[in-house]
N, C-alpha and C positions, 0 to 999 in steps of 0.2 A: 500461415495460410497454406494450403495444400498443394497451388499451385507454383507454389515456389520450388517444391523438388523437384520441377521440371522443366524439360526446356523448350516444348514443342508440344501441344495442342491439335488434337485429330477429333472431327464430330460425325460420325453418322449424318445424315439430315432427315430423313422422312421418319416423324413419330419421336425425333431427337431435338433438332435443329426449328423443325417448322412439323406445326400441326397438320399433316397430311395426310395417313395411315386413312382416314375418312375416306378420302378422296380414291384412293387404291382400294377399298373394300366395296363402293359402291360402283366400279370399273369391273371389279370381278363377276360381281353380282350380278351386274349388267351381259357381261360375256357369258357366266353362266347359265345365263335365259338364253342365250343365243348357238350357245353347242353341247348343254344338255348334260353339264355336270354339274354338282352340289356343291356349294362353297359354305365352309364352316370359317369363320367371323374369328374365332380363338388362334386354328390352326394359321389361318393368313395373316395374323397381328404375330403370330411366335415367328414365321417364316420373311417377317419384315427385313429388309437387307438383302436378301436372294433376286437373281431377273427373273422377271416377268418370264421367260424361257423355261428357266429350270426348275419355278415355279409349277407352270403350267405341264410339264414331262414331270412331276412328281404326283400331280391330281390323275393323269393318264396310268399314271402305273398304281398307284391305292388305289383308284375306282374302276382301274380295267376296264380302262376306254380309249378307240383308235380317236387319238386328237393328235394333232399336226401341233407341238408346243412353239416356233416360229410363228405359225398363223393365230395362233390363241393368242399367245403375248402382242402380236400386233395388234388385235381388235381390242386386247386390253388395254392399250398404250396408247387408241384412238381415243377410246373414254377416258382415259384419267386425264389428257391432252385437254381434251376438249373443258375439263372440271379446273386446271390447274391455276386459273388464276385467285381461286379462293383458299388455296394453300398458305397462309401466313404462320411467320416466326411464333414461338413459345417466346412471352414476354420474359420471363427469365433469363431462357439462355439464349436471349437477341442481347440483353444487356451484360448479358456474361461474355459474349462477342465482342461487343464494343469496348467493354472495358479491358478486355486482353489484349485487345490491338496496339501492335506496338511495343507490346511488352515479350509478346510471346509469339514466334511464325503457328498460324494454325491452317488446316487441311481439311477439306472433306473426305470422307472413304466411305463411300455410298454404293448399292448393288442398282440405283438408278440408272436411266441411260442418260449421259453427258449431257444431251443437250434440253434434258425436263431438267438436271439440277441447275445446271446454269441459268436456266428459264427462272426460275427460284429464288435463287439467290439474288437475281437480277432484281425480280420484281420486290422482292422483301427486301432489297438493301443490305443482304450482309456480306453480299458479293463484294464490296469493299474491302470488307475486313481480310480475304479470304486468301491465300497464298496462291493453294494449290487443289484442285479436284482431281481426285481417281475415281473413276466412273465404273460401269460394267464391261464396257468395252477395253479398259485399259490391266486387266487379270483375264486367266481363264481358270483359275481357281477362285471361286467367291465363298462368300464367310459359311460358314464356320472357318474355313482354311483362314491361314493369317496374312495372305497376299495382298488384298487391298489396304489394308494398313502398315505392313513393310513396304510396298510401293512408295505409300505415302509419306513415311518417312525419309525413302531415299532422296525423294526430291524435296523436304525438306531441309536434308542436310543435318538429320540429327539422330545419333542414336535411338533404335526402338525400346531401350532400356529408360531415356529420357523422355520420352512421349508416355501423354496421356490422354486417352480414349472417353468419350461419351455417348456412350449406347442407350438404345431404350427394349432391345432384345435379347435372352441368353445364349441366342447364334452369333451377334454384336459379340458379347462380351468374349464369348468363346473364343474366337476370332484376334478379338486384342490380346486376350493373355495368351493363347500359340503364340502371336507374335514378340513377347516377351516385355510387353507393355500392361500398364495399369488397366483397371475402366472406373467411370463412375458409370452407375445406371440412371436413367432418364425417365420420372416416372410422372405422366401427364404433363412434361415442359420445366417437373424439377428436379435439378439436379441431386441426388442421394449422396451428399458425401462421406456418411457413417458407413456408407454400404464402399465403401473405396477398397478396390480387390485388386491384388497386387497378384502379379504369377507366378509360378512357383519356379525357388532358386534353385530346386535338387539336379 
């Protein structure tokens, strides 16, 4: 079994853990009628993982527009807030949770803010399972960089060379192999494990 080469478990959550990605594109969408920039659907699902902040200071600088990225991510952060409780687990890898528990310490490493993942995991139930969250506020480097998942393994307590990553983006993935960690990729709630990417030893 593939999870046996390792000793530590780290998941993304939004568009990995729990089908959400919805929920953040009709937030956008929403703020986007409201200060007058364009959201493209493709680019916002590739940039999953990033804050709502740096998010918003990257749409300001493509479309050469004075936006306040603090005050855009907040009215963003009111609409997904207000949609959050429709956010549930990906049957797969809810049962891919439960079943590693106890076998394996596992982690969140999420560019969400702390306390919508918590909200989450709270109301889906896998907050049981769950050791440890690193949030947005806990890096000032977020993915691509590999800080949120070296975090994660510090306070797991286990080599990043022993941790494996579940992403469902290739800023996700990018992110875990920096940090000298596996990924599997997450596609619609399943896990890839032929597509299993190890980073490079040179």
């Amino acid at each position: 079994m593939i999870l046996e080469q390792f000793k530590a478990l780290i998941f993304d959550m939004d568009g990995t853990l729990v089908d959400s990605m919805p929920l953040h594109l009709a937030a956008w969408i929403a703020t986007s009628q409201e200060y007058g920039f364009h959201c493209d659907a493709e680019w916002l699902y590739a940039h999953g993982g990033v804050p709502s902040r740096k998010i918003a200071a990257l749409i300001a600088q493509q479309q050469q527009l004075t936006l306040d990225p603090e005050l855009v991510a907040r009215r963003k952060t009111a609409h997904y807030v207000a949609s959050i409780a429709n956010a549930v687990p990906f049957p797969q890898m809810a049962a891919l949770v439960a079943q590693a528990y106890g076998r394996w310490p596992m982690a969140i490493g999420t560019g969400s803010l702390r306390s919508n993942a918590e909200r989450i995991l709270e109301q889906s139930g896998l907050g049981r399972y769950i050791q440890t969250i690193v949030a947005a506020e806990d890096v000032s480097a977020h993915k691509p960089a590999p800080d949120t998942f070296l975090r994660a393994a510090e306070l797991l307590g286990v080599a990043p060379s022993d941790c494996l990553v579940f992403e469902d983006t290739a800023i996700g993935c990018d992110a875990a192999l920096a940090a000298g960690m596996a990924c599997v990729m997450v596609v619609d709630g399943v896990p890839m494990w032929k597509g299993l990417t190890y980073p490079s030893r040179e």
